[in-house]
N, CA, C and O atoms as a Tinker XYZ file with bonds, in Angstrom:
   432  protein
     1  N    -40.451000   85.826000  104.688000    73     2
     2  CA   -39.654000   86.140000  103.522000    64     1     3
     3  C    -39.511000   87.658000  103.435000    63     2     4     5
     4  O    -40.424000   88.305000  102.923000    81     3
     5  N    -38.651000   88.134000  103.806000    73     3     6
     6  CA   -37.957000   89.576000  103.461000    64     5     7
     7  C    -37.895000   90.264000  101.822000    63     6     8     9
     8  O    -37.108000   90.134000  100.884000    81     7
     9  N    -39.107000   91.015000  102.028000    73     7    10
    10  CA   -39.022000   91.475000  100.650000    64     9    11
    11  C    -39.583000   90.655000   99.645000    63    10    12    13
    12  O    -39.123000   90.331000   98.550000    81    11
    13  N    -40.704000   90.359000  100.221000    73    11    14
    14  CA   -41.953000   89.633000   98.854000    64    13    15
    15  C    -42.908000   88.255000  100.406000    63    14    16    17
    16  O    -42.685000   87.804000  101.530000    81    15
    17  N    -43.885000   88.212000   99.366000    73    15    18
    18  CA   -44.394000   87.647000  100.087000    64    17    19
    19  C    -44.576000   86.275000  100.118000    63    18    20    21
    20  O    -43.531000   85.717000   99.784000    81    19
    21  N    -45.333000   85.615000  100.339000    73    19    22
    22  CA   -45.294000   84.105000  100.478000    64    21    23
    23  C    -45.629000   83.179000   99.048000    63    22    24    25
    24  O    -45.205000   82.064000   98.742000    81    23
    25  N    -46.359000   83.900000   98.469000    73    23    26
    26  CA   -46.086000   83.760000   96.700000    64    25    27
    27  C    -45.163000   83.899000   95.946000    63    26    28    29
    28  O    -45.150000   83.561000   94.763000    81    27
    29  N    -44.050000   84.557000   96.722000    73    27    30
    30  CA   -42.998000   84.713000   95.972000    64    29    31
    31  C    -42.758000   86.236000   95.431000    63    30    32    33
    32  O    -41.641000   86.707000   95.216000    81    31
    33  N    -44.276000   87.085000   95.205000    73    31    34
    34  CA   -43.977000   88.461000   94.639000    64    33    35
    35  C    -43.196000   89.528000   95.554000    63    34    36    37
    36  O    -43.416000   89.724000   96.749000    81    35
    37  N    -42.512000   89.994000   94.984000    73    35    38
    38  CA   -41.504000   90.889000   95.650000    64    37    39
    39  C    -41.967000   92.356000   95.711000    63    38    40    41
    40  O    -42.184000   92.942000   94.650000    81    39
    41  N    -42.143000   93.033000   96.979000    73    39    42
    42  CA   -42.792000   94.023000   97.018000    64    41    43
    43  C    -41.526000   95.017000   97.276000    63    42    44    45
    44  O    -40.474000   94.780000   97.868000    81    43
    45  N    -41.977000   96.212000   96.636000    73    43    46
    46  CA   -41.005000   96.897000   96.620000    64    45    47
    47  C    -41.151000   98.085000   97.714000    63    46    48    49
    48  O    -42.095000   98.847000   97.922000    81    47
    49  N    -40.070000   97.991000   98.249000    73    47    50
    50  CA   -40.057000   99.345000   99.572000    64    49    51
    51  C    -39.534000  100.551000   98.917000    63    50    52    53
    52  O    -39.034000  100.781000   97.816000    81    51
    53  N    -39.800000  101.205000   99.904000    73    51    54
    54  CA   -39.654000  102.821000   99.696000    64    53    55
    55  C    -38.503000  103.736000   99.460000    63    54    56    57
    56  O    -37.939000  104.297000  100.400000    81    55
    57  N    -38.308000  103.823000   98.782000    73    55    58
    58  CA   -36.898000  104.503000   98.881000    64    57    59
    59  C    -36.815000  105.766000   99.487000    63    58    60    61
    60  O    -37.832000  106.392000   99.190000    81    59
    61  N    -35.819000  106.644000  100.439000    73    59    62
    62  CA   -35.909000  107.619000  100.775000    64    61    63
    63  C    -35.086000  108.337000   99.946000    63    62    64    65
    64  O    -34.069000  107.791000   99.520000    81    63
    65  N    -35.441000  109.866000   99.536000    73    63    66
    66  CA   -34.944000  110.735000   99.202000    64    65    67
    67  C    -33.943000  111.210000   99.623000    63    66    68    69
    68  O    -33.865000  111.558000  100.801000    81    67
    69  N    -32.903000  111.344000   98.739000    73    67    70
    70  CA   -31.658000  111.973000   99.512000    64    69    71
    71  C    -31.930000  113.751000   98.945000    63    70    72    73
    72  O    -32.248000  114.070000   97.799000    81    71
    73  N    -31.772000  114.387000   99.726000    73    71    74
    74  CA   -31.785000  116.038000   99.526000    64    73    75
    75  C    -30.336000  116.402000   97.897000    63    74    76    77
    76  O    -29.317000  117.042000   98.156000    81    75
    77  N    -30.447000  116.174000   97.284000    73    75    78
    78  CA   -29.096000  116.585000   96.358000    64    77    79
    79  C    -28.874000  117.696000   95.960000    63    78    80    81
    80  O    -27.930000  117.950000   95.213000    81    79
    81  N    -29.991000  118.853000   96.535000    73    79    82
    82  CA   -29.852000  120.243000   96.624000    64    81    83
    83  C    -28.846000  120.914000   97.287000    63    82    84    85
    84  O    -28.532000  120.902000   98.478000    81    83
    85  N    -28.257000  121.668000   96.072000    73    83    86
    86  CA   -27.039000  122.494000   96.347000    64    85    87
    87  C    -27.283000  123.807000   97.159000    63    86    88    89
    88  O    -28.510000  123.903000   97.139000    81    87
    89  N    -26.756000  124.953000   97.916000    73    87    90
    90  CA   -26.865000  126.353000   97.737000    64    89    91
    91  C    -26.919000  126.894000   96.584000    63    90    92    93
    92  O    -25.945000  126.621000   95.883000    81    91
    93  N    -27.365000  127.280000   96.314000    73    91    94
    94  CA   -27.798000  128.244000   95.140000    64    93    95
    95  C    -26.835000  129.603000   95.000000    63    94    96    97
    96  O    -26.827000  130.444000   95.899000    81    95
    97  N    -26.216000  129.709000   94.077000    73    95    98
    98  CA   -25.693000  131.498000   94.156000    64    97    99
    99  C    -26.072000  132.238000   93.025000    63    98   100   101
   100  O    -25.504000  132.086000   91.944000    81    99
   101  N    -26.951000  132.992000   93.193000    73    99   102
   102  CA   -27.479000  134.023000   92.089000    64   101   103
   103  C    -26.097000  134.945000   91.308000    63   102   104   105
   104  O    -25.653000  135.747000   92.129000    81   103
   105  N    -25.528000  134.994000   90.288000    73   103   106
   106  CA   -25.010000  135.971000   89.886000    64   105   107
   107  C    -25.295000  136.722000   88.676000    63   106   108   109
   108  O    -25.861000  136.018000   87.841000    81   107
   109  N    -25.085000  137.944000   88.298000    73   107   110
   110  CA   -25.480000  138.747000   87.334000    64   109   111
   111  C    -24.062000  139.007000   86.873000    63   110   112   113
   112  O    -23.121000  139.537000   87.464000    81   111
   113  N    -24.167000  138.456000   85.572000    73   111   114
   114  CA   -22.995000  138.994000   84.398000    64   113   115
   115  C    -23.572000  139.745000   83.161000    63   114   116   117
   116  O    -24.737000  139.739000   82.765000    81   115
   117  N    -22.535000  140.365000   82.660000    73   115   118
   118  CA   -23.195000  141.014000   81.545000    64   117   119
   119  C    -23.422000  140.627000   80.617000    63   118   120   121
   120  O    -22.429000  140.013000   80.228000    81   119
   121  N    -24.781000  140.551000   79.378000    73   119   122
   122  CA   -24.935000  139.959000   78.619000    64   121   123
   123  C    -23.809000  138.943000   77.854000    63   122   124   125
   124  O    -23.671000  137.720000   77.866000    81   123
   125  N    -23.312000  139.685000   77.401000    73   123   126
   126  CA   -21.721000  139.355000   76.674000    64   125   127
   127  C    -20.544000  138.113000   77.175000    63   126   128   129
   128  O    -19.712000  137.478000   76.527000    81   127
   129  N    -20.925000  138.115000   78.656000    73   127   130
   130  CA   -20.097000  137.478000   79.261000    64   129   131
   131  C    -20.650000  136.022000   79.706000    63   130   132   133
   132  O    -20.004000  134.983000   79.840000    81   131
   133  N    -22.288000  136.292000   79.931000    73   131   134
   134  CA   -23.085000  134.693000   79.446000    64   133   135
   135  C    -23.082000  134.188000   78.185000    63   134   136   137
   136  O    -23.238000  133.036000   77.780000    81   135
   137  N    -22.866000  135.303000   77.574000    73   135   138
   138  CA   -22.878000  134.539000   75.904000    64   137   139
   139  C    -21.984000  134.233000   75.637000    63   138   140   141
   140  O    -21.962000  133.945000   74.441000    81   139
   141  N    -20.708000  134.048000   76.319000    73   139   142
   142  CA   -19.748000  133.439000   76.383000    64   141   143
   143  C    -19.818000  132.022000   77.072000    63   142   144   145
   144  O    -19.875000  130.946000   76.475000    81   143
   145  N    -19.803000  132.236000   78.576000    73   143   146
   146  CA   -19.963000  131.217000   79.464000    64   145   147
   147  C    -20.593000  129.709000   78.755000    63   146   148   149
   148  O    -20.089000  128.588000   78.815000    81   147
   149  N    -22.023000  130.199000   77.998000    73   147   150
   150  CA   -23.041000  129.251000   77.356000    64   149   151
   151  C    -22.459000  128.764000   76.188000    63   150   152   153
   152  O    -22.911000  127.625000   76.070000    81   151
   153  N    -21.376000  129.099000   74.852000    73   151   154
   154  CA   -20.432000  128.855000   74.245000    64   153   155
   155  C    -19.734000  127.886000   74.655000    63   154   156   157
   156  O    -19.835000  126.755000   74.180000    81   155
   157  N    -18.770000  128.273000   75.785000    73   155   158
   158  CA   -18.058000  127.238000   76.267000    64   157   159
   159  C    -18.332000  126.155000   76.909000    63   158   160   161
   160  O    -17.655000  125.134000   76.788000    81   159
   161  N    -19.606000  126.277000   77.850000    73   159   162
   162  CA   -20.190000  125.317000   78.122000    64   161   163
   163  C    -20.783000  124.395000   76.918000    63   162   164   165
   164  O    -20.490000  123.200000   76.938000    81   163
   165  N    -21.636000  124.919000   75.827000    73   163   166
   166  CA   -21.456000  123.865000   74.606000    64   165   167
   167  C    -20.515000  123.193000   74.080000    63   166   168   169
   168  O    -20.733000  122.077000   73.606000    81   167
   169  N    -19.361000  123.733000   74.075000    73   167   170
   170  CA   -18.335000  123.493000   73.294000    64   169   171
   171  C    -17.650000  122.134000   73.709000    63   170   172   173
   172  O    -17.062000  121.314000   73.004000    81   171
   173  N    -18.007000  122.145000   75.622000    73   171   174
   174  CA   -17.317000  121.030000   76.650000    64   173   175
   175  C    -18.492000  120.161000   76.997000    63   174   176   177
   176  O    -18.313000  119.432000   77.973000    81   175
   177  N    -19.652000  120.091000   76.398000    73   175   178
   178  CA   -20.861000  119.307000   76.739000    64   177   179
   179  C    -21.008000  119.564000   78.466000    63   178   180   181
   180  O    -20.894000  118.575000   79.190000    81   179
   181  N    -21.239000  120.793000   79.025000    73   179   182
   182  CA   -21.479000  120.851000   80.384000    64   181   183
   183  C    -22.222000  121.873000   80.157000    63   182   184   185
   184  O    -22.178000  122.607000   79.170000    81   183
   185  N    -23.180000  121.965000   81.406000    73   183   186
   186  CA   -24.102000  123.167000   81.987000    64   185   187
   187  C    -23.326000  124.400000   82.354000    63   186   188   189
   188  O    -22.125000  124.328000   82.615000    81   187
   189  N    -23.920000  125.405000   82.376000    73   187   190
   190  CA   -23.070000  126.772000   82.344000    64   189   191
   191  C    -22.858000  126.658000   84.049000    63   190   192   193
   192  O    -21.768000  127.110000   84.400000    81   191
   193  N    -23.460000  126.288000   84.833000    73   191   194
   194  CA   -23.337000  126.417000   86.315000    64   193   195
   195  C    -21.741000  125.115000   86.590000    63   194   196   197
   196  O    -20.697000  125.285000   87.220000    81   195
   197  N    -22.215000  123.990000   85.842000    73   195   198
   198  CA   -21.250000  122.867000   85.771000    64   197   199
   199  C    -19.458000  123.622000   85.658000    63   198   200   201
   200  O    -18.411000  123.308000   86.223000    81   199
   201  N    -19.803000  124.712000   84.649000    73   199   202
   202  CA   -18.691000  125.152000   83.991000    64   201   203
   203  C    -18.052000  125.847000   85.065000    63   202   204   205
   204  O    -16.871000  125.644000   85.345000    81   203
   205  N    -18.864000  126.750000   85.749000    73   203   206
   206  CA   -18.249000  127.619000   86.427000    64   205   207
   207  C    -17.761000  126.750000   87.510000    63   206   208   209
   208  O    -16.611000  127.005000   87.867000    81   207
   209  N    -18.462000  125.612000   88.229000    73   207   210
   210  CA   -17.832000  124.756000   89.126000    64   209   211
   211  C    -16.570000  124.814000   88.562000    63   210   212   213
   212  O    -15.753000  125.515000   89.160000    81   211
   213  N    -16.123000  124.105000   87.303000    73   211   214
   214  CA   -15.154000  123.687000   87.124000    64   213   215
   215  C    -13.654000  124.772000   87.044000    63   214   216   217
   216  O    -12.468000  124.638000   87.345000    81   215
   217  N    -14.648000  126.032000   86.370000    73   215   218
   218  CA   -13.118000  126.922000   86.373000    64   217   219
   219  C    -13.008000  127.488000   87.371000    63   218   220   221
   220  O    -11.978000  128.156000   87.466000    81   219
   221  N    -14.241000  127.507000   88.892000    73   219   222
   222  CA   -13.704000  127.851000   90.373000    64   221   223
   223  C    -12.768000  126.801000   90.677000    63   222   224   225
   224  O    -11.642000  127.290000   90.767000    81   223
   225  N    -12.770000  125.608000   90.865000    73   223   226
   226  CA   -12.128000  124.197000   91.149000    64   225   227
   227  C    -10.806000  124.590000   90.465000    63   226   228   229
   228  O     -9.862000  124.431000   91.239000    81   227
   229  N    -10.345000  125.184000   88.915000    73   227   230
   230  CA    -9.146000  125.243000   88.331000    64   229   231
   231  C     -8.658000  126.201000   89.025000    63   230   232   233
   232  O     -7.581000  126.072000   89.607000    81   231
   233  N     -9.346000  127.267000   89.069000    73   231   234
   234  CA    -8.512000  129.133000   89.354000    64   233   235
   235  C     -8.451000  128.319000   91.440000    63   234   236   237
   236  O     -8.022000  129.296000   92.054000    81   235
   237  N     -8.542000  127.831000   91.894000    73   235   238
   238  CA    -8.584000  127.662000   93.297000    64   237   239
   239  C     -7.385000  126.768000   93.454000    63   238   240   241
   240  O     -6.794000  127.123000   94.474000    81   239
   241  N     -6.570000  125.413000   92.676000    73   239   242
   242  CA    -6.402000  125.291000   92.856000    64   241   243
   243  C     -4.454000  125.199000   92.399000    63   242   244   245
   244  O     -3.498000  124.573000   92.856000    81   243
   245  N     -4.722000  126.558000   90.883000    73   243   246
   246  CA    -3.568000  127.147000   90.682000    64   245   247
   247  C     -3.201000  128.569000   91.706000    63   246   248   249
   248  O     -2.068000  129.049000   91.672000    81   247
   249  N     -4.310000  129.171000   92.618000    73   247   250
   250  CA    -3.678000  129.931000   93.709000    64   249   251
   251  C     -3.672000  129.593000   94.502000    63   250   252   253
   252  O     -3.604000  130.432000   95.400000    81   251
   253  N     -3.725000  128.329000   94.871000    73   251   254
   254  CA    -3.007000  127.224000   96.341000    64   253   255
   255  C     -1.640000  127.166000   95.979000    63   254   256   257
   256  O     -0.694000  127.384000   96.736000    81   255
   257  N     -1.583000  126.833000   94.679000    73   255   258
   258  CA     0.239000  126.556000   94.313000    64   257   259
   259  C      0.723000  127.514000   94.503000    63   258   260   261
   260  O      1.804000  127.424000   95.084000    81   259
   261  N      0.150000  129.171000   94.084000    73   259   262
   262  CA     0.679000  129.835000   94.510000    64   261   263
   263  C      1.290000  130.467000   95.447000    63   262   264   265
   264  O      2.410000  130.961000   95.578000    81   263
   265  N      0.103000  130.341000   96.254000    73   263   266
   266  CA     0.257000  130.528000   97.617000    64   265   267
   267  C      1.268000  129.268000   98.582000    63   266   268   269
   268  O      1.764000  129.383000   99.703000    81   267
   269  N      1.296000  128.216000   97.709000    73   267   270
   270  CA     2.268000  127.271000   98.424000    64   269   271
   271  C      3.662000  127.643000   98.326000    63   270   272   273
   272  O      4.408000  127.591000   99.303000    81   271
   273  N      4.232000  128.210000   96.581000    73   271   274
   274  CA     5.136000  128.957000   96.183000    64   273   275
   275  C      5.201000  130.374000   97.033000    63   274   276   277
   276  O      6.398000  130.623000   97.180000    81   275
   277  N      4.746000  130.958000   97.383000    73   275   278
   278  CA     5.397000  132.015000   97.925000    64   277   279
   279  C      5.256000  131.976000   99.423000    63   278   280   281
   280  O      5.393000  133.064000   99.982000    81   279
   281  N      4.961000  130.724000  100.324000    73   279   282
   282  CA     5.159000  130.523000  101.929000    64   281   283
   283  C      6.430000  129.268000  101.380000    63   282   284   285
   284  O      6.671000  128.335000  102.146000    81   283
   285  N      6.913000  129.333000  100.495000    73   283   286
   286  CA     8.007000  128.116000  100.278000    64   285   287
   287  C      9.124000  129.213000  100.100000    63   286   288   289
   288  O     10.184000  128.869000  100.623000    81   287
   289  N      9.149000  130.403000   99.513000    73   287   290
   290  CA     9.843000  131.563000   99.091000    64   289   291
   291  C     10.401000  132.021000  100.348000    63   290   292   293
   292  O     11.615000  132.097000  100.536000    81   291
   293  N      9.084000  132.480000  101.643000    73   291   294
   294  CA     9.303000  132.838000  102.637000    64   293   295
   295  C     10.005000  132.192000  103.666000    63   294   296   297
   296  O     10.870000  132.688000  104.389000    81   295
   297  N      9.492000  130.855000  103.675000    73   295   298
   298  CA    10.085000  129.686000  104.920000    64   297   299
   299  C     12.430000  129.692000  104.094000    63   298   300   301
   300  O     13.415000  129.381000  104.764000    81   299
   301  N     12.418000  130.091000  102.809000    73   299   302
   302  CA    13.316000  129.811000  102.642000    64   301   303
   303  C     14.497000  130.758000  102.851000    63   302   304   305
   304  O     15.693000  130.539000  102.657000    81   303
   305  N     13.892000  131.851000  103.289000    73   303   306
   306  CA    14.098000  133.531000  103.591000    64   305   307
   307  C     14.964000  133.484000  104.762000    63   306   308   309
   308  O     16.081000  133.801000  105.171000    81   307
   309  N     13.390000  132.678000  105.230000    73   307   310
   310  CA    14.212000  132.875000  107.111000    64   309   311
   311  C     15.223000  132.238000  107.154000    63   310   312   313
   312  O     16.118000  132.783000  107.800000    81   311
   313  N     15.549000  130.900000  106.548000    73   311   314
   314  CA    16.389000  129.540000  106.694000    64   313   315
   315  C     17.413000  130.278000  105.814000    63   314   316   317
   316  O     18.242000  129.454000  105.427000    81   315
   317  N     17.716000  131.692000  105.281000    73   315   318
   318  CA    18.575000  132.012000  104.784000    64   317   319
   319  C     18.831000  131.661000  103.548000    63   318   320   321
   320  O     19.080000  132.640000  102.844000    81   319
   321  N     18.872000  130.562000  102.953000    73   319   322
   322  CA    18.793000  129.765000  101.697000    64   321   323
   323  C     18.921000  130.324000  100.239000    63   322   324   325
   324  O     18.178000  131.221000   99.841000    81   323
   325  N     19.475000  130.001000   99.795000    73   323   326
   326  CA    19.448000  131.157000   98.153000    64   325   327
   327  C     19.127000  130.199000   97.302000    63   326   328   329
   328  O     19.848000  129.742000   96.415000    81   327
   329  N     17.841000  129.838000   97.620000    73   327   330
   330  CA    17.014000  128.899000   96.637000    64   329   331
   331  C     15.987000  129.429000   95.893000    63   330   332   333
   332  O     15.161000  130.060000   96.552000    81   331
   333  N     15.792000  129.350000   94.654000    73   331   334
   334  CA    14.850000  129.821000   93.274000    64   333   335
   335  C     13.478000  129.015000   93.471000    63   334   336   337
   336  O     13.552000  128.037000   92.728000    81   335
   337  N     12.182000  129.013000   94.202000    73   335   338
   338  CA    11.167000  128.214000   94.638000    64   337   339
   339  C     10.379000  128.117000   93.528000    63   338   340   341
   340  O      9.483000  127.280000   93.417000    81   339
   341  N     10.752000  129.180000   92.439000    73   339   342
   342  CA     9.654000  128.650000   91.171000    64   341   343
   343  C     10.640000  127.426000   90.543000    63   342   344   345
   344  O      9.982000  126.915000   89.637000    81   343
   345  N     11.824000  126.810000   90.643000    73   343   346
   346  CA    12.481000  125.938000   90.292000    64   345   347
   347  C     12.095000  124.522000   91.004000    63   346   348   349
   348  O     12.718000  124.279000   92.037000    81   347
   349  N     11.434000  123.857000   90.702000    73   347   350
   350  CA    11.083000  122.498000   91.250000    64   349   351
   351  C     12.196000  121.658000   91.950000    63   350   352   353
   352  O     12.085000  120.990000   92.978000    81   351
   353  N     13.093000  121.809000   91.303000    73   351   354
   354  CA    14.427000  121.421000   92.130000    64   353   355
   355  C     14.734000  121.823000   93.312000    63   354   356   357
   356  O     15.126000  121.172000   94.281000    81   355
   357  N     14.492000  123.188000   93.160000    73   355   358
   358  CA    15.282000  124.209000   94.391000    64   357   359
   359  C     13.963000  123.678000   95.773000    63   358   360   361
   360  O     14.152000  123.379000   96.952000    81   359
   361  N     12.767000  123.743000   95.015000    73   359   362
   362  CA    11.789000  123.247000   96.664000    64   361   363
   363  C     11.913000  121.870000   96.841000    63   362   364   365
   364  O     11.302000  121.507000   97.846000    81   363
   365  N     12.467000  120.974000   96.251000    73   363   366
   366  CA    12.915000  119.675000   96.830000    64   365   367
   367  C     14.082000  120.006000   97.937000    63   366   368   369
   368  O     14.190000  119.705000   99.126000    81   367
   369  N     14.720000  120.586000   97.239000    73   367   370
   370  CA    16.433000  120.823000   98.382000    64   369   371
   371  C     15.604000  121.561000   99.313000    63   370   372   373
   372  O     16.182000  121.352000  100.380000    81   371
   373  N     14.265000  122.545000   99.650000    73   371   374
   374  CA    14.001000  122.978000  100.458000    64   373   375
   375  C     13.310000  122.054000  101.394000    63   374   376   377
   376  O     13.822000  121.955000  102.509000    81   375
   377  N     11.996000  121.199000  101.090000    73   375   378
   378  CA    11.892000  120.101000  101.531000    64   377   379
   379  C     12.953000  119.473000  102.741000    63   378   380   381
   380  O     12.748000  119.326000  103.946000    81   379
   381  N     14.176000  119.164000  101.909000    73   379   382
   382  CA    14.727000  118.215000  102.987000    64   381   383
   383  C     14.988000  119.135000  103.581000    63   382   384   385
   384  O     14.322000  119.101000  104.616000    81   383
   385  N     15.762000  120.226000  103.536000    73   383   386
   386  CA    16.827000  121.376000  104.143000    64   385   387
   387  C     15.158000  121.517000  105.774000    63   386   388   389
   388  O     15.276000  121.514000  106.999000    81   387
   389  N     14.278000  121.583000  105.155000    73   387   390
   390  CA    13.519000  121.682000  106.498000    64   389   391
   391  C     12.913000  119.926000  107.295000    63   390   392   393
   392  O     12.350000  119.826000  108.385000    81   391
   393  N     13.254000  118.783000  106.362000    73   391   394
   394  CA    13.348000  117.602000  107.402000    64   393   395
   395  C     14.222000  117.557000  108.170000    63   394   396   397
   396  O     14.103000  116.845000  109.167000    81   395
   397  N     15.541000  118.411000  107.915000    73   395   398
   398  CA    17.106000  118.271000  108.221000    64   397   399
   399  C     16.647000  118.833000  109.454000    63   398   400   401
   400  O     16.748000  118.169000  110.486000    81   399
   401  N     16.155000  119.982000  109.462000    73   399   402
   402  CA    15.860000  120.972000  110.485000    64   401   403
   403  C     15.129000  120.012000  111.461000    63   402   404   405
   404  O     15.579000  119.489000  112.480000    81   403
   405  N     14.080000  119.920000  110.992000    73   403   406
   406  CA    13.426000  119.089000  112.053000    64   405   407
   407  C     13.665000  117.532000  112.509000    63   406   408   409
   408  O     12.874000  116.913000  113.221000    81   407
   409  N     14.369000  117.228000  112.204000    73   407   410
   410  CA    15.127000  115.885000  112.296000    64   409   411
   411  C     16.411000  115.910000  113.543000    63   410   412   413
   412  O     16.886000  115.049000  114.283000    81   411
   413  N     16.614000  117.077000  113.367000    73   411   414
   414  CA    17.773000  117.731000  114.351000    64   413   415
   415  C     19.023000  117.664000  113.485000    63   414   416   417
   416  O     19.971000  117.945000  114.218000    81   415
   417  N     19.548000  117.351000  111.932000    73   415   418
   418  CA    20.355000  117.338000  111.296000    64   417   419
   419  C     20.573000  118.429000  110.968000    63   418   420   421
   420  O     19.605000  119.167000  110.788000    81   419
   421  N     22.062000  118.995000  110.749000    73   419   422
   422  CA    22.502000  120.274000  109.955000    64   421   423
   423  C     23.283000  120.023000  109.029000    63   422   424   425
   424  O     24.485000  119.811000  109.194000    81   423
   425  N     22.595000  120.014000  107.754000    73   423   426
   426  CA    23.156000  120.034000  106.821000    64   425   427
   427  C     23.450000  120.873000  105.951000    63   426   428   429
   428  O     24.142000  120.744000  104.941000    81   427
   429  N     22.553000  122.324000  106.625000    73   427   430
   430  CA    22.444000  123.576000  105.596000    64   429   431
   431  C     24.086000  124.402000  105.325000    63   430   432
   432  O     24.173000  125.370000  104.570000    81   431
């Protein structure tokens, strides 16, 4: 019998530890600016380390857009294009205008 014995009692095995230890990054802010951090972290029921995860995760992944917006600016440069890339519209028409391209279609 797997997991107990012939009486029936079930013996319990071992569980292994999983490591859930992070890197660690020490930083020094100025008073003022933890006494902030610890604020907002109350305010959102999270740990001040939790917090900062979260507004690296936000600020990282509004300068990807950015950075997606201005290699969408550039790719539209070369292709000549007089398209507005902060216009959501205008990077759809860019979109295809570069499937067109690579499709072997000219539609520009």
């Amino acid at each position: 019998m797997i997991g107990g014995d012939e009486r029936g009692v079930k013996l319990r095995m071992a569980k292994s530890k999983k490591n859930n230890n992070k890197p660690k990054l020490n930083l020094t802010v100025r008073e003022e600016q933890r006494n902030k951090l610890e604020q907002m972290a109350s305010l959102e029921n999270r740990s001040v380390s939790n917090l900062i995860e979260v507004m690296a995760d936000e600020r990282w992944d509004r300068l990807a857009e950015q950075q997606g917006v201005a290699y969408a600016k550039t790719v539209a440069e070369t292709m000549k294009l007089k398209l507005d890339m902060d216009n959501p519209a205008d990077r759809e028409k860019l979109r295809w205008a570069v499937l067109d391209l690579v499709a072997g279609r000219n539609r520009i």
